[in-house]
Backbone as XML, in Angstrom:
<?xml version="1.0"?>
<chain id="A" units="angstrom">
  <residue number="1" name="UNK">
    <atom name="N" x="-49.133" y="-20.372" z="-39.609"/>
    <atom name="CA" x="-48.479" y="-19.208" z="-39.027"/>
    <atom name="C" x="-47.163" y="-18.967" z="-39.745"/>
  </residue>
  <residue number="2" name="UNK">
    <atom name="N" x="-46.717" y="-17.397" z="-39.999"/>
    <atom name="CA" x="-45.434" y="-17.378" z="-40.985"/>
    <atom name="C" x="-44.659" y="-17.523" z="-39.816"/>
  </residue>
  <residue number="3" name="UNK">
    <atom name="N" x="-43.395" y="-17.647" z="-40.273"/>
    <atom name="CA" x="-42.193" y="-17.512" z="-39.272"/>
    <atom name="C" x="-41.506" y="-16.216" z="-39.056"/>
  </residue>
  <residue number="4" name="UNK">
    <atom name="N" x="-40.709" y="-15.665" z="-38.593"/>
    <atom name="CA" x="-40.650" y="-14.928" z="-37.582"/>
    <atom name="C" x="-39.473" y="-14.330" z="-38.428"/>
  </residue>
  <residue number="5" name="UNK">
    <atom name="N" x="-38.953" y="-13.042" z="-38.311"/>
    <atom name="CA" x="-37.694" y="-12.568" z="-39.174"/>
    <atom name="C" x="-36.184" y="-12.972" z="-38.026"/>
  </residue>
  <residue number="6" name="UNK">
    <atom name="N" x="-35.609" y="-13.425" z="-38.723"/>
    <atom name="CA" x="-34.405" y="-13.482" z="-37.936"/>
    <atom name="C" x="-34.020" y="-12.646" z="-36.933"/>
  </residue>
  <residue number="7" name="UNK">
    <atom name="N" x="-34.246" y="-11.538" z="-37.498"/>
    <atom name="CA" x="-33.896" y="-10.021" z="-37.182"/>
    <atom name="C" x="-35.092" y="-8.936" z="-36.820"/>
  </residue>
  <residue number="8" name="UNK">
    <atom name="N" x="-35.452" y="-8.967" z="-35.474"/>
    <atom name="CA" x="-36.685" y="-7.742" z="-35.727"/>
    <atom name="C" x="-36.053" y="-6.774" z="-36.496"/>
  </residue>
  <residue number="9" name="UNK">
    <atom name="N" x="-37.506" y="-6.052" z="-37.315"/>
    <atom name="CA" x="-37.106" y="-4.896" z="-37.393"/>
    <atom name="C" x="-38.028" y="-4.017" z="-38.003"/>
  </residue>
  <residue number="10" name="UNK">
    <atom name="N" x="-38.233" y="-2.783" z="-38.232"/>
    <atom name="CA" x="-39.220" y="-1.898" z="-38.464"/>
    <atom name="C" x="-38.498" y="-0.754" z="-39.784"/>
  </residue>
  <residue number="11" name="UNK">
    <atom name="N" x="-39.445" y="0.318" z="-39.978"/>
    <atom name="CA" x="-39.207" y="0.897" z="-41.100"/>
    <atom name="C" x="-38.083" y="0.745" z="-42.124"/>
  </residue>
  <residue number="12" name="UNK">
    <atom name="N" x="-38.216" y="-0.938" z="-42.888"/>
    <atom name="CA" x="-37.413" y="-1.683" z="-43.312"/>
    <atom name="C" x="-38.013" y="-1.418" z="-44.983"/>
  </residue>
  <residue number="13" name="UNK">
    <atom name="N" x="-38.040" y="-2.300" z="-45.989"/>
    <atom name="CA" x="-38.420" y="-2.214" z="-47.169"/>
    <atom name="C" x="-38.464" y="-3.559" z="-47.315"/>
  </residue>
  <residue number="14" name="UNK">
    <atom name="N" x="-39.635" y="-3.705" z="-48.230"/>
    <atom name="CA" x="-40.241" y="-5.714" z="-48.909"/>
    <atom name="C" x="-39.996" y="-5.348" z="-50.400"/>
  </residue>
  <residue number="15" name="UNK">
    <atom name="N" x="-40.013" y="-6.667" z="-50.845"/>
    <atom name="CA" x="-39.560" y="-6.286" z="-52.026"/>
    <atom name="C" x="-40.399" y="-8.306" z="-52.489"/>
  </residue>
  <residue number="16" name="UNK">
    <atom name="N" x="-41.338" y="-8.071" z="-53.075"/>
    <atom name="CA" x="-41.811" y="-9.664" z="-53.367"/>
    <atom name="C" x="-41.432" y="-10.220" z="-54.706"/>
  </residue>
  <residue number="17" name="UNK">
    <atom name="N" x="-40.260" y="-11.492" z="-55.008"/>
    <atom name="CA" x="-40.193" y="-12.130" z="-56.004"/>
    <atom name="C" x="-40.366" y="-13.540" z="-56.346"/>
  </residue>
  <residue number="18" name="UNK">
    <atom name="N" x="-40.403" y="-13.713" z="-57.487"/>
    <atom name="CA" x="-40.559" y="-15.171" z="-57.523"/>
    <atom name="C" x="-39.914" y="-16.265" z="-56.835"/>
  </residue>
  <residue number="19" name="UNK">
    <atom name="N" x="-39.048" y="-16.206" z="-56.270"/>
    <atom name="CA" x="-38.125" y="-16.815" z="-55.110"/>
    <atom name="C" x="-38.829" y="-16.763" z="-53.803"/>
  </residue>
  <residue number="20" name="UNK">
    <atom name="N" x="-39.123" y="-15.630" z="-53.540"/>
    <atom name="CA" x="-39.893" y="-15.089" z="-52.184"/>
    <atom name="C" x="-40.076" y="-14.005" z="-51.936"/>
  </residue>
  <residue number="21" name="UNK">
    <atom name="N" x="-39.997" y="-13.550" z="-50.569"/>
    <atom name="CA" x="-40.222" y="-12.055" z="-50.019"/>
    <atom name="C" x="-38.973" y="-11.776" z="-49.450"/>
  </residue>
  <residue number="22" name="UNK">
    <atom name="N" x="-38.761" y="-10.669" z="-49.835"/>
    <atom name="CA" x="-37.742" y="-9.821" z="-49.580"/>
    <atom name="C" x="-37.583" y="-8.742" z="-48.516"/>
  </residue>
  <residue number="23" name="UNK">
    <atom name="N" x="-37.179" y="-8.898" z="-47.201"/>
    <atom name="CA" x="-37.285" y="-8.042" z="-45.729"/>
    <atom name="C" x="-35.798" y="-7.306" z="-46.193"/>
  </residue>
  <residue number="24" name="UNK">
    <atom name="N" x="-35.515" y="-6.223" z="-46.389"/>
    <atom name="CA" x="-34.505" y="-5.158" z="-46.017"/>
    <atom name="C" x="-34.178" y="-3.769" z="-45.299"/>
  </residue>
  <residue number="25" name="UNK">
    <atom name="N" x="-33.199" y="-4.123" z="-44.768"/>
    <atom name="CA" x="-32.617" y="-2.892" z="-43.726"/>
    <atom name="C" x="-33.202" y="-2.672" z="-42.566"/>
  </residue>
  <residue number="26" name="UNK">
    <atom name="N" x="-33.469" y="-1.564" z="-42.504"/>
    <atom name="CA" x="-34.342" y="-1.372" z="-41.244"/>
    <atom name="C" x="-33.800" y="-0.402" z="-40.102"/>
  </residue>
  <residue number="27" name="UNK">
    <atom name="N" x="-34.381" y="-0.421" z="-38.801"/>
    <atom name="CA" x="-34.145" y="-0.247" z="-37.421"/>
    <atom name="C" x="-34.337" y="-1.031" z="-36.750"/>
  </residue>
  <residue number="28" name="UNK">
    <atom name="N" x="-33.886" y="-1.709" z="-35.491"/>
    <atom name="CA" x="-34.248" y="-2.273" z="-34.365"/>
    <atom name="C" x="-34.527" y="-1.339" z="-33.363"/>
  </residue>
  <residue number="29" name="UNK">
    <atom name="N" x="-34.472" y="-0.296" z="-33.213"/>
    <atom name="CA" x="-34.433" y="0.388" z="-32.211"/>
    <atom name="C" x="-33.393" y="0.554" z="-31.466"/>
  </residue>
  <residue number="30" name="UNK">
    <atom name="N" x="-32.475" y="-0.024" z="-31.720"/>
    <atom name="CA" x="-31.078" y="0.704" z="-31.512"/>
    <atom name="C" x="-30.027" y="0.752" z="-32.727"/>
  </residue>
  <residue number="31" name="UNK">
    <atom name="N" x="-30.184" y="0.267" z="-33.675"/>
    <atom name="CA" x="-28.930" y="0.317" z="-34.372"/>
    <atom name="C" x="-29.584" y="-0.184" z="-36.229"/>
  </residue>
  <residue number="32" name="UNK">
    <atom name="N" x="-29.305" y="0.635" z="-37.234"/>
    <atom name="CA" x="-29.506" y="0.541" z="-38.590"/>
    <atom name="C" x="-29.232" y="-0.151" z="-38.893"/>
  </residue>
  <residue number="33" name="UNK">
    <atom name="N" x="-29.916" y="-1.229" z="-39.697"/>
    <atom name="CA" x="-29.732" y="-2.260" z="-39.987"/>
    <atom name="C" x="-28.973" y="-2.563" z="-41.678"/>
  </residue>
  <residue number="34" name="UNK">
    <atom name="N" x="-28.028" y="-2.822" z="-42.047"/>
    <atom name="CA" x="-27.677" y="-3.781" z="-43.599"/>
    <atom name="C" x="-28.136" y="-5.140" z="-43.821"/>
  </residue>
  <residue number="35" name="UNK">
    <atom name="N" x="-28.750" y="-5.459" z="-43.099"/>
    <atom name="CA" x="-29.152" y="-7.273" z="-42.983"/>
    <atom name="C" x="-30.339" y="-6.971" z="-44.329"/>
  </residue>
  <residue number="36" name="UNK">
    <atom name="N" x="-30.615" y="-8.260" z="-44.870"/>
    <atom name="CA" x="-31.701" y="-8.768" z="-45.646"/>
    <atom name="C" x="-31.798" y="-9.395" z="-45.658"/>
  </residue>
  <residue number="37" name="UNK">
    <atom name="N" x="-33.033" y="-10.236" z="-45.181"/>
    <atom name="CA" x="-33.626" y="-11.602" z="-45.277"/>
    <atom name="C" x="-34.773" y="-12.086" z="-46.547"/>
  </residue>
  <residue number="38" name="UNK">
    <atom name="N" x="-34.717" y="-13.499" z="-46.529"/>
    <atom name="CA" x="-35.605" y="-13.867" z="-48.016"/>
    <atom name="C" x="-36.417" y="-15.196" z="-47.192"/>
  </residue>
  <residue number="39" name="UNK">
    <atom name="N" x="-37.627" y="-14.614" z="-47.242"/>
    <atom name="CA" x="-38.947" y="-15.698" z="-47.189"/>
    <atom name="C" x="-39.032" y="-16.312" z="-48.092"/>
  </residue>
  <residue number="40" name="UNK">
    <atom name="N" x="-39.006" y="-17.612" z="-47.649"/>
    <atom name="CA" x="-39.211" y="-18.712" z="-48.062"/>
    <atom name="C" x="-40.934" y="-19.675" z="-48.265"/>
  </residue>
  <residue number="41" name="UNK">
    <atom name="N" x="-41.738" y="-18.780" z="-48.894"/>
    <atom name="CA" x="-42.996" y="-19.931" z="-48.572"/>
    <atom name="C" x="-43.370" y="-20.996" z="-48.372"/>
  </residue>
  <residue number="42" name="UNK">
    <atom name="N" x="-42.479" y="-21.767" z="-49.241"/>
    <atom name="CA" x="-42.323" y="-23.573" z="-49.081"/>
    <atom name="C" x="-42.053" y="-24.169" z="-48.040"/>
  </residue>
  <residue number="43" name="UNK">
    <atom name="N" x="-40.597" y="-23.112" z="-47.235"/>
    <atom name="CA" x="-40.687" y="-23.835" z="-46.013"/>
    <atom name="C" x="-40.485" y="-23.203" z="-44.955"/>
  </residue>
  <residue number="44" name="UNK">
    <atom name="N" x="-41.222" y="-21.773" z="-45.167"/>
    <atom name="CA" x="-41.777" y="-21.018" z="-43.633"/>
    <atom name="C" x="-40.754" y="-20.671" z="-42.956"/>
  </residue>
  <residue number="45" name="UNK">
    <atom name="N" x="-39.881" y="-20.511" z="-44.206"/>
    <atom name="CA" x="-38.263" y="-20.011" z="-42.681"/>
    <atom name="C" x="-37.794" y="-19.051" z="-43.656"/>
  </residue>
  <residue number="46" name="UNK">
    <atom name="N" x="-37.123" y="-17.573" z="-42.725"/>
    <atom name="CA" x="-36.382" y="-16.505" z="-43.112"/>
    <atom name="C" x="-35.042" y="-16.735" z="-43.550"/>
  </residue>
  <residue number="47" name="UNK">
    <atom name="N" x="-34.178" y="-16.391" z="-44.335"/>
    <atom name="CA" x="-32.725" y="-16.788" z="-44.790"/>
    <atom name="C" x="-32.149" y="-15.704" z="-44.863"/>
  </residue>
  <residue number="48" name="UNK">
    <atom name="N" x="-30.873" y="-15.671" z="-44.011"/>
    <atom name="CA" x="-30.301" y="-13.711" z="-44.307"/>
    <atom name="C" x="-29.534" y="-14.366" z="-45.414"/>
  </residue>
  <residue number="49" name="UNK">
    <atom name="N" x="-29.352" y="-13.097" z="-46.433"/>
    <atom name="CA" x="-28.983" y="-13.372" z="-47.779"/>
    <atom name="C" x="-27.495" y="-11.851" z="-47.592"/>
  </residue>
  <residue number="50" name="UNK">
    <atom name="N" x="-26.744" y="-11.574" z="-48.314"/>
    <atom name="CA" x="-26.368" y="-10.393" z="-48.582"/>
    <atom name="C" x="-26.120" y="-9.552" z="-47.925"/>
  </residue>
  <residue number="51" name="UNK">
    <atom name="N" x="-25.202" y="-8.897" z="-46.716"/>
    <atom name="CA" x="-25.513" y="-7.661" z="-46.197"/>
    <atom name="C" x="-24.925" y="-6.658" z="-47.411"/>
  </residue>
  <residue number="52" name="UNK">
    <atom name="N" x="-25.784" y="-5.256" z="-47.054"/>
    <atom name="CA" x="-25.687" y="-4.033" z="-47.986"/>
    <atom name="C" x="-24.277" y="-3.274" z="-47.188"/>
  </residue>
  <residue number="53" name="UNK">
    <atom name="N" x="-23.762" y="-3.157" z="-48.640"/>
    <atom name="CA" x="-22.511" y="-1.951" z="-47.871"/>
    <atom name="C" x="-22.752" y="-0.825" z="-47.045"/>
  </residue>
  <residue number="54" name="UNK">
    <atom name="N" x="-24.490" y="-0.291" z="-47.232"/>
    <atom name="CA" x="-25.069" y="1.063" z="-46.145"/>
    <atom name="C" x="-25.946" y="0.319" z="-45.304"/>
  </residue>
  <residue number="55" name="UNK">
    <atom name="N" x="-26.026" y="0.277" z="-44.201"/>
    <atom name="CA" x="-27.106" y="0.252" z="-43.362"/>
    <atom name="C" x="-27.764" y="1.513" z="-42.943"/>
  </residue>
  <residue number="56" name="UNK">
    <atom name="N" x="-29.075" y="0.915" z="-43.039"/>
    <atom name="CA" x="-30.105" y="2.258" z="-43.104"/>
    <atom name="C" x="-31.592" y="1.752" z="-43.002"/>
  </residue>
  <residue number="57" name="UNK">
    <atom name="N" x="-32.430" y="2.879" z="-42.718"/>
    <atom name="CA" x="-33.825" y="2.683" z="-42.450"/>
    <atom name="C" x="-34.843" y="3.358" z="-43.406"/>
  </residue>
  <residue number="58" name="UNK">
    <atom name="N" x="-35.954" y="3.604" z="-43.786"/>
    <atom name="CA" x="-37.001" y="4.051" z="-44.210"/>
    <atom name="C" x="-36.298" y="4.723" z="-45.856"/>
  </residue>
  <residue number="59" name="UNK">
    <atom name="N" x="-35.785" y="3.383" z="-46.803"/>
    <atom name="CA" x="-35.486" y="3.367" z="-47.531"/>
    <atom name="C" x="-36.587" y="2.879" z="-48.860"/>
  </residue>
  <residue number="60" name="UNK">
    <atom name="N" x="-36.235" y="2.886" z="-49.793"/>
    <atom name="CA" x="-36.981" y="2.536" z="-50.911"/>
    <atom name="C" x="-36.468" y="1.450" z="-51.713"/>
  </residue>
  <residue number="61" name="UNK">
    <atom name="N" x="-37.081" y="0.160" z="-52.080"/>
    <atom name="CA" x="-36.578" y="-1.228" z="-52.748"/>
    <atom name="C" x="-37.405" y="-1.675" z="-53.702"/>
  </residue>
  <residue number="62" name="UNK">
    <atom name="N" x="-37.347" y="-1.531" z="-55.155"/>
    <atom name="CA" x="-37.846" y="-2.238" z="-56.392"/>
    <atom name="C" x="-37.122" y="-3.296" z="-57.239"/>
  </residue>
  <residue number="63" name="UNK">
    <atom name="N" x="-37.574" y="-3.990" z="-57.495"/>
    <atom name="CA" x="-36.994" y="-5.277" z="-58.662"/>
    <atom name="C" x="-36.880" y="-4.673" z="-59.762"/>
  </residue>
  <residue number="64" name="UNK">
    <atom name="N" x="-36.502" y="-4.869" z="-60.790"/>
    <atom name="CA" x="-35.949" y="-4.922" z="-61.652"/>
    <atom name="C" x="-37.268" y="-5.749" z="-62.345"/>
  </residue>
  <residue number="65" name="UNK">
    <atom name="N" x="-37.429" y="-5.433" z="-64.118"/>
    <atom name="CA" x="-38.313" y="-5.868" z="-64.391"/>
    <atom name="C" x="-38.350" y="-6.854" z="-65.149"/>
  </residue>
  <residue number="66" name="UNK">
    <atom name="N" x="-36.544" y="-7.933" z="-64.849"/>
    <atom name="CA" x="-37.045" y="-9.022" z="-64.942"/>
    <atom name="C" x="-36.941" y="-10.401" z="-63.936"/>
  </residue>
  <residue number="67" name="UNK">
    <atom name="N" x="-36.951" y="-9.200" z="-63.097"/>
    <atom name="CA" x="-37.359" y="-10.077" z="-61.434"/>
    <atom name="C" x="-35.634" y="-10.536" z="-61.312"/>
  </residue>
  <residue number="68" name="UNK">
    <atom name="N" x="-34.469" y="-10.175" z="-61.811"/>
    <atom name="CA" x="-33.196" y="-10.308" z="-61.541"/>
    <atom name="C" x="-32.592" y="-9.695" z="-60.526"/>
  </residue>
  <residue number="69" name="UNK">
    <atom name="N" x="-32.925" y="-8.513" z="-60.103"/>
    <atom name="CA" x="-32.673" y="-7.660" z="-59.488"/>
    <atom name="C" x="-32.974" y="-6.826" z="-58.412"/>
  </residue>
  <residue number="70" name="UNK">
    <atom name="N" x="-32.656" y="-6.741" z="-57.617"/>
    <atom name="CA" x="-33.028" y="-5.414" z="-56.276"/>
    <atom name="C" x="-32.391" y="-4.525" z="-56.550"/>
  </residue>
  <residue number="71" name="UNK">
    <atom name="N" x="-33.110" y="-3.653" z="-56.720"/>
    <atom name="CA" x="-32.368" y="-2.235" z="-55.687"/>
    <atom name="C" x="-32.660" y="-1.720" z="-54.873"/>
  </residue>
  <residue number="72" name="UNK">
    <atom name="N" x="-32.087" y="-0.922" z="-54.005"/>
    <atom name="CA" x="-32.018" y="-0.219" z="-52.868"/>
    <atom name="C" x="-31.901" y="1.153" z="-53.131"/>
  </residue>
  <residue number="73" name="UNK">
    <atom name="N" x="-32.955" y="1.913" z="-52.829"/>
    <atom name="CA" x="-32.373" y="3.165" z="-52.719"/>
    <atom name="C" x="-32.783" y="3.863" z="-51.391"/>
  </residue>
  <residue number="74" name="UNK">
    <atom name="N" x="-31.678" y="4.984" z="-51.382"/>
    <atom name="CA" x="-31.795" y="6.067" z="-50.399"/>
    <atom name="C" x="-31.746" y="5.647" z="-49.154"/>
  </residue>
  <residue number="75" name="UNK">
    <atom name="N" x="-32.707" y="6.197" z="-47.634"/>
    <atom name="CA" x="-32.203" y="5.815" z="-46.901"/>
    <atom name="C" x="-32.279" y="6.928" z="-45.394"/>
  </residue>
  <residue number="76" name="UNK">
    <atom name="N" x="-31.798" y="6.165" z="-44.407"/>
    <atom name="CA" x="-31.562" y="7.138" z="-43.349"/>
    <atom name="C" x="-30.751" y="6.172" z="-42.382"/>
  </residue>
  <residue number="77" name="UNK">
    <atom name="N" x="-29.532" y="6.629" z="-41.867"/>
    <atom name="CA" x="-28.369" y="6.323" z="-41.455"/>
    <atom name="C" x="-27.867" y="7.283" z="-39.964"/>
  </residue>
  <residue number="78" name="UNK">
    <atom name="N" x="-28.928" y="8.372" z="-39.849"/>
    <atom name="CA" x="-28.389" y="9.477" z="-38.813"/>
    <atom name="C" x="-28.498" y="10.504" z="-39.625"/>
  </residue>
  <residue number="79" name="UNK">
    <atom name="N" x="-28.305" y="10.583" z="-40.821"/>
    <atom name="CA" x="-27.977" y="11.212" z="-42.079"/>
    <atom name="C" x="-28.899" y="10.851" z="-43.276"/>
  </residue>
  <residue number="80" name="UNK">
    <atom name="N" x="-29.627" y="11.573" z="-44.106"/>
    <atom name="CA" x="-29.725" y="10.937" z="-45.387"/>
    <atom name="C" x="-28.887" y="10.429" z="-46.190"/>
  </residue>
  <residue number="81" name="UNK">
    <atom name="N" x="-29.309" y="9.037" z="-46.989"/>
    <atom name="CA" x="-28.242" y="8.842" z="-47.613"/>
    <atom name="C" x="-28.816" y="8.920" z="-49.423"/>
  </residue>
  <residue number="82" name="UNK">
    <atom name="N" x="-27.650" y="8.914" z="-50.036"/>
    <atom name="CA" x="-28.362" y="9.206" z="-51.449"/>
    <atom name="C" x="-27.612" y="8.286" z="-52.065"/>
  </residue>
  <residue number="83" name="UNK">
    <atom name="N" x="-27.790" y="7.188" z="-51.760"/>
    <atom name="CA" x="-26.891" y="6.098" z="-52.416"/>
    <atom name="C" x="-28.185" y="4.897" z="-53.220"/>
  </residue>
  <residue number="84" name="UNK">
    <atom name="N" x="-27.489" y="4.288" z="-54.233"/>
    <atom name="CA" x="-28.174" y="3.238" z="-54.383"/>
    <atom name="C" x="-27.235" y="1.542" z="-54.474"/>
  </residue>
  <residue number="85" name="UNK">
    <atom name="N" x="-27.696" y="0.428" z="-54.269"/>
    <atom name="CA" x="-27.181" y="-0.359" z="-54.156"/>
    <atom name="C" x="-27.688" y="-1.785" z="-55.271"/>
  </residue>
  <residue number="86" name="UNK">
    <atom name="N" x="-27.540" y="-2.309" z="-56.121"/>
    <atom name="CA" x="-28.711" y="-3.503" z="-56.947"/>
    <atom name="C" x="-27.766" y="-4.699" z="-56.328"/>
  </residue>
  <residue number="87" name="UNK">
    <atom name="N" x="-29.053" y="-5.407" z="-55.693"/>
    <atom name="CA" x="-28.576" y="-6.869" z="-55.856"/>
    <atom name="C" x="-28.781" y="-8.076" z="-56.739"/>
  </residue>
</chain>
């Protein structure tokens, strides 16, 4: 059984790297989330890594193509947002 996200949350963005899986942003249903968590396969536990300077929901997240990198784009905050963020 996987383990559980620290943080519920829904219309968030994954992002899968060689490290692990990548859970960002989101909604809880009350409040936009900046949190990101990193799955761990080896040992079945979520790790919040980084919060993003925007919190936001039903955003868009790709690596970089040499797996160095996240980005973040766009977004919804109440507002669209047109920002991008690389981690």
């Amino acid at each position: 059984m996987i383990a559980s996200l620290n943080i519920p949350r829904r219309a968030l963005s994954v992002v899968a790297l060689p490290d692990g899986v990548y859970a960002i942003g989101g909604y809880n249903g009350k409040d936009y989330l900046g949190t990101m968590e990193r799955y761990d396969i080896l040992t079945d536990k979520w790790t919040l890594c980084a919060q993003m300077n925007y919190p936001r929901c039903t955003l868009a997240a790709v690596s970089s193509n040499d797996c160095q990198y996240i980005y973040v784009l766009g977004g919804f905050d109440g507002k669209f947002l047109n920002v991008v963020e690389r981690y």
